[in-house]
C-alpha positions as CSV (number, residue, x, y, z in Angstrom):
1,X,83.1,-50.0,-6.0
2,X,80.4,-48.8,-3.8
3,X,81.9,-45.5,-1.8
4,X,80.8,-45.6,2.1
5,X,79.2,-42.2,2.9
6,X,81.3,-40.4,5.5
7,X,78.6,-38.4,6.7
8,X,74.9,-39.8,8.7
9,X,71.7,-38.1,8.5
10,X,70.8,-36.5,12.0
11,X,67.3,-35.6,14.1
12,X,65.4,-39.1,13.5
13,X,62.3,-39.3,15.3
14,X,61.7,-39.5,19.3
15,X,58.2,-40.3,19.9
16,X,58.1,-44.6,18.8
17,X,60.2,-47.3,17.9
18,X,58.3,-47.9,14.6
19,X,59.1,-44.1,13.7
20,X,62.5,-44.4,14.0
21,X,63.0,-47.6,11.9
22,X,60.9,-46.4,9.2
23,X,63.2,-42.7,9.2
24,X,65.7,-45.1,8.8
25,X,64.7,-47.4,6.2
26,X,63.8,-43.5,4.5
27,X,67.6,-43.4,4.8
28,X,68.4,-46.8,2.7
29,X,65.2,-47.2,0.7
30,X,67.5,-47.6,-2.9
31,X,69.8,-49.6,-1.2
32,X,67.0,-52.3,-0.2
33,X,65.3,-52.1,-3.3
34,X,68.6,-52.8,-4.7
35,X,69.3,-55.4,-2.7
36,X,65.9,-57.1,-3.3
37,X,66.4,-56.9,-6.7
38,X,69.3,-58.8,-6.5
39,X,68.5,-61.3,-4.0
40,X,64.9,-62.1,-6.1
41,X,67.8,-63.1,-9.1
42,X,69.8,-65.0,-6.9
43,X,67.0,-67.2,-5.2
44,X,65.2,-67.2,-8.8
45,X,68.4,-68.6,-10.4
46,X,69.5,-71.3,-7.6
47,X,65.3,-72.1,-7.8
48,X,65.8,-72.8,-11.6
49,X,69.3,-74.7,-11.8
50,X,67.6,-77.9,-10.2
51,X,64.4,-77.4,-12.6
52,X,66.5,-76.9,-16.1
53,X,68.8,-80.0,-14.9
54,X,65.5,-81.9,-14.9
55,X,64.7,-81.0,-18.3
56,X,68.3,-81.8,-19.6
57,X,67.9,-84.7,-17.9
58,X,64.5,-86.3,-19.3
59,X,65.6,-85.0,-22.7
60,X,69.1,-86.3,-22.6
61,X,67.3,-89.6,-21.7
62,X,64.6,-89.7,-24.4
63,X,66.8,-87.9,-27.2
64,X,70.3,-88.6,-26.2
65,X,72.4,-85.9,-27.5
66,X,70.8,-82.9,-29.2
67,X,70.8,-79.6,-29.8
68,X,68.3,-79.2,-27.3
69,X,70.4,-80.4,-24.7
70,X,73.7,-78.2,-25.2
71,X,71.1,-75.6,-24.5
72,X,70.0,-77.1,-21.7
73,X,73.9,-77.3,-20.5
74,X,74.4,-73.6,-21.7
75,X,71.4,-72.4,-19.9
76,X,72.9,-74.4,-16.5
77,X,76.4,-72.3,-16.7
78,X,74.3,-69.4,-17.5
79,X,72.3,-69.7,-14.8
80,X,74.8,-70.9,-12.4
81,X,77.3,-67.9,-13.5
82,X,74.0,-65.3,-12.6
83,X,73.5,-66.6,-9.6
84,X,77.1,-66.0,-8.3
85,X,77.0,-62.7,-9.7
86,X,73.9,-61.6,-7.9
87,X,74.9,-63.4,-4.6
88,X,77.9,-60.8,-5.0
89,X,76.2,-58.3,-5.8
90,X,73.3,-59.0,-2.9
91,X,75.9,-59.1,-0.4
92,X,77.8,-56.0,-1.3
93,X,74.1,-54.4,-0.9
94,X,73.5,-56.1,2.0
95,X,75.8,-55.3,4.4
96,X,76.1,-52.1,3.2
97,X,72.7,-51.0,4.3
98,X,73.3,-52.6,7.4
99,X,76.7,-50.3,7.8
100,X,74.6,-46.9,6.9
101,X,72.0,-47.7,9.3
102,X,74.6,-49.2,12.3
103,X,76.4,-46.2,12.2
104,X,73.5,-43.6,11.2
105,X,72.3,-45.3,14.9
106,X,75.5,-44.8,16.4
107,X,76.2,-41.0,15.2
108,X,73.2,-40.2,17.0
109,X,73.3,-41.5,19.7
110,X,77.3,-40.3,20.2
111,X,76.2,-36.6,19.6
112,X,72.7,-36.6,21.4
113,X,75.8,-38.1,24.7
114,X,78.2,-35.3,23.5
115,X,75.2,-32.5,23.6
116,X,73.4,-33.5,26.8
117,X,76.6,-34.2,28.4
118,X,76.4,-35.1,32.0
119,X,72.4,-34.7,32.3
120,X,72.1,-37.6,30.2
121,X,74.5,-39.4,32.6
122,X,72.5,-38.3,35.6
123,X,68.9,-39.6,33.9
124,X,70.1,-43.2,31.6
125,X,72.7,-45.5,33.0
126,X,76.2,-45.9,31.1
127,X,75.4,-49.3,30.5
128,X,72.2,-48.5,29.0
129,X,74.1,-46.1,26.6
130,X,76.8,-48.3,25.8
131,X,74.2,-51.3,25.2
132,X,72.6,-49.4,22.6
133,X,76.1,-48.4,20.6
134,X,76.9,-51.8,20.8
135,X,74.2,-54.5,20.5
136,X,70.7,-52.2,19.8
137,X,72.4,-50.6,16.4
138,X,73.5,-54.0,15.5
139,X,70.1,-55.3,15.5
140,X,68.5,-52.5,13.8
141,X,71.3,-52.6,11.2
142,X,70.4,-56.5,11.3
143,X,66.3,-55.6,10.4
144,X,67.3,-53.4,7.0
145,X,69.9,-55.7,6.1
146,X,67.9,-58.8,6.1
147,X,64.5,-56.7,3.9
148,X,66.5,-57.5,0.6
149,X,66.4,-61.1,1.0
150,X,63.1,-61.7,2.3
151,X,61.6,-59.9,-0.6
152,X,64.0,-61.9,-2.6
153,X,63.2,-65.0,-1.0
154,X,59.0,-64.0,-1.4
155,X,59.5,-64.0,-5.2
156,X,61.4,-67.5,-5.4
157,X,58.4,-69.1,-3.2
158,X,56.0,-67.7,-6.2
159,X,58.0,-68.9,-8.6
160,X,58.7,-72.5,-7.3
161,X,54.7,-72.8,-6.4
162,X,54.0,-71.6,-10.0
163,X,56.4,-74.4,-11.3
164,X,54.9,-76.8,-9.0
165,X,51.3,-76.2,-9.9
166,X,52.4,-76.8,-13.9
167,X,52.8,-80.1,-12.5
168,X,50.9,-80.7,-9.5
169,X,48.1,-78.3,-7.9
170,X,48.4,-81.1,-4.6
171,X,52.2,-80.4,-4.6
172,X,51.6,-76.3,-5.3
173,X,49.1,-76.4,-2.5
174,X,51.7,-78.3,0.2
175,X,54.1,-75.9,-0.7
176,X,52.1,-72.9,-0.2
177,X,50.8,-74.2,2.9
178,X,53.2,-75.7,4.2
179,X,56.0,-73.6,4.2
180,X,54.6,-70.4,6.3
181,X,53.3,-73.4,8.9
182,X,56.9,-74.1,9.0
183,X,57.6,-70.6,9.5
184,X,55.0,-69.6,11.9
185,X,56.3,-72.9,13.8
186,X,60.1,-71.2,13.7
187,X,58.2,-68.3,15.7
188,X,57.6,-70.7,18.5
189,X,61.0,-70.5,19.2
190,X,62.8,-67.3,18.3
191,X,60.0,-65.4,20.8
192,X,61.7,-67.1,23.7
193,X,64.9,-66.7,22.5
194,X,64.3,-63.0,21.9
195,X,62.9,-62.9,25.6
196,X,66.1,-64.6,26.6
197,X,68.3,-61.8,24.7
198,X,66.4,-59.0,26.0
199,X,67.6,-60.1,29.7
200,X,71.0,-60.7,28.6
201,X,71.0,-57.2,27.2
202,X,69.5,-55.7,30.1
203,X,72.3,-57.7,32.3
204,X,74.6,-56.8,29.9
205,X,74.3,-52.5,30.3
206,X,73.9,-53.3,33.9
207,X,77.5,-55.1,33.9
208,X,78.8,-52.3,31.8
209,X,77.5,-49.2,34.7
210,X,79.2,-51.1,37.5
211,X,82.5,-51.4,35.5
212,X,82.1,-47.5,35.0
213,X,81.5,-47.2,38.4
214,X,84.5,-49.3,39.7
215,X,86.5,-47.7,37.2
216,X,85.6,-43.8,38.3
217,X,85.8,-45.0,42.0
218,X,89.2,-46.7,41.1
219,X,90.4,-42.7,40.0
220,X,89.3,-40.9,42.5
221,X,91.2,-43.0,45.0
C-alpha cells in the first residue's frame, strides 16, 4: 500500500503561474512517470484485446480448433487480466498525485494566511482565499493527475496507427488525422466553458466575502 506523506514541500515559486505548476510537477515527477507507465499498459492492452480477438477469430474460422487458437484465448485472459491490473494500479497513481499536489497547494496557502495574518485579509478578499483552497487546488491537482494518462493515451494512438498502417496506410492516415481534428474540435468548446467557470469562480469567492462579512457583522451585534 502506497503511504500518504504527512508532510508538503513549502516556498514554491511567486513570480508565474507556469513556475509554480512546474515546482509542483518537480514535487510528483516519479509519481507521473509511474502513472504513465501504467496507463501506456492499460490503453496498450484494451488497444490489443479487440486486435488478438480478430486473429482468433479469422483463425478459428479458417483452422477451426488449434493450438493456435487456445493461444489466441490464453493471450485474451492475459491481456484482459493486465489491463485490470494496470487500470488499478494507474488509478492508485493517479489520484495520488493529485492528493500530494491538492494539499501541497493547500499547505501553502494555509500558512502563507497564518503568517501574513490580517494584512493578507486587508489586501485579498476572503473569498478569493477560500476559492483558491477549495476549487484552484482542485484544478491544479486535476492538471498532474490527468499527465499519466495522456502520455498513456499518446502511446496507444502510436500503437493502433502502427497496427492500422500493417493493414491500411488510408486507414493509418484517417486515424492520424483525424483524431487530433477531433480534438482540436473538443477545444471549441471547453474554451467557453472554461470562460464560463472562471466567472463562476470569480462569483463564487465574491459570494464567500459577503457571507464573511454578514457573518462578522452578525458578532459584533
Amino acid at each position: 500500500m502506497l503511504r500518504f506523506p504527512t508532510s508538503f514541500p513549502t516556498n514554491p515559486p511567486r513570480t508565474r503561474p507556469a513556475r509554480l505548476l512546474t515546482w509542483l510537477f518537480g514535487r510528483v515527477r516519479w509519481g507521473v512517470l509511474a502513472a504513465a507507465l501504467a496507463s501506456s499498459v492499460r490503453f496498450v492492452s484494451l488497444v490489443l484485446l479487440p486486435y488478438v480477438l480478430g486473429l482468433a477469430i479469422d483463425s478459428g474460422l479458417q483452422d477451426g480448433l488449434t493450438p493456435q487458437l487456445w493461444g489466441y484465448g490464453a493471450a485474451l485472459v492475459g491481456l484482459g487480466a493486465l489491463a485490470a491490473a494496470a487500470d488499478a494500479l494507474a488509478h492508485i497513481l493517479e489520484v495520488r498525485n493529485w492528493m500530494r499536489t491538492a494539499y501541497t497547494v493547500v499547505t501553502n496557502v494555509s500558512e502563507h494566511v497564518t503568517r501574513t495574518g490580517e494584512r493578507m485579509t486587508a489586501s485579498t478578499a476572503t473569498g478569493k482565499v477560500v476559492a483558491v483552497v477549495a476549487s484552484d487546488a482542485m484544478y491544479l491537482g486535476n492538471i498532474l493527475e490527468v499527465l499519466g494518462s495522456v502520455a498513456g493515451g499518446l502511446v496507444a494512438y502510436l500503437v493502433v496507427a502502427w497496427l492500422l498502417l500493417q493493414e491500411s496506410a488510408l486507414m493509418a492516415a484517417i486515424v492520424l488525422v483525424g483524431l487530433p481534428l477531433v480534438t482540436a474540435a473538443n477545444l471549441l468548446v471547453s474554451i467557453p466553458l472554461q470562460k464560463r467557470q472562471a466567472v463562476h469562480r470569480e462569483a463564487q469567492g465574491e459570494l464567500t466575502s459577503l457571507a464573511s462579512d454578514t457573518v462578522s457583522g452578525l458578532r459584533i451585534l
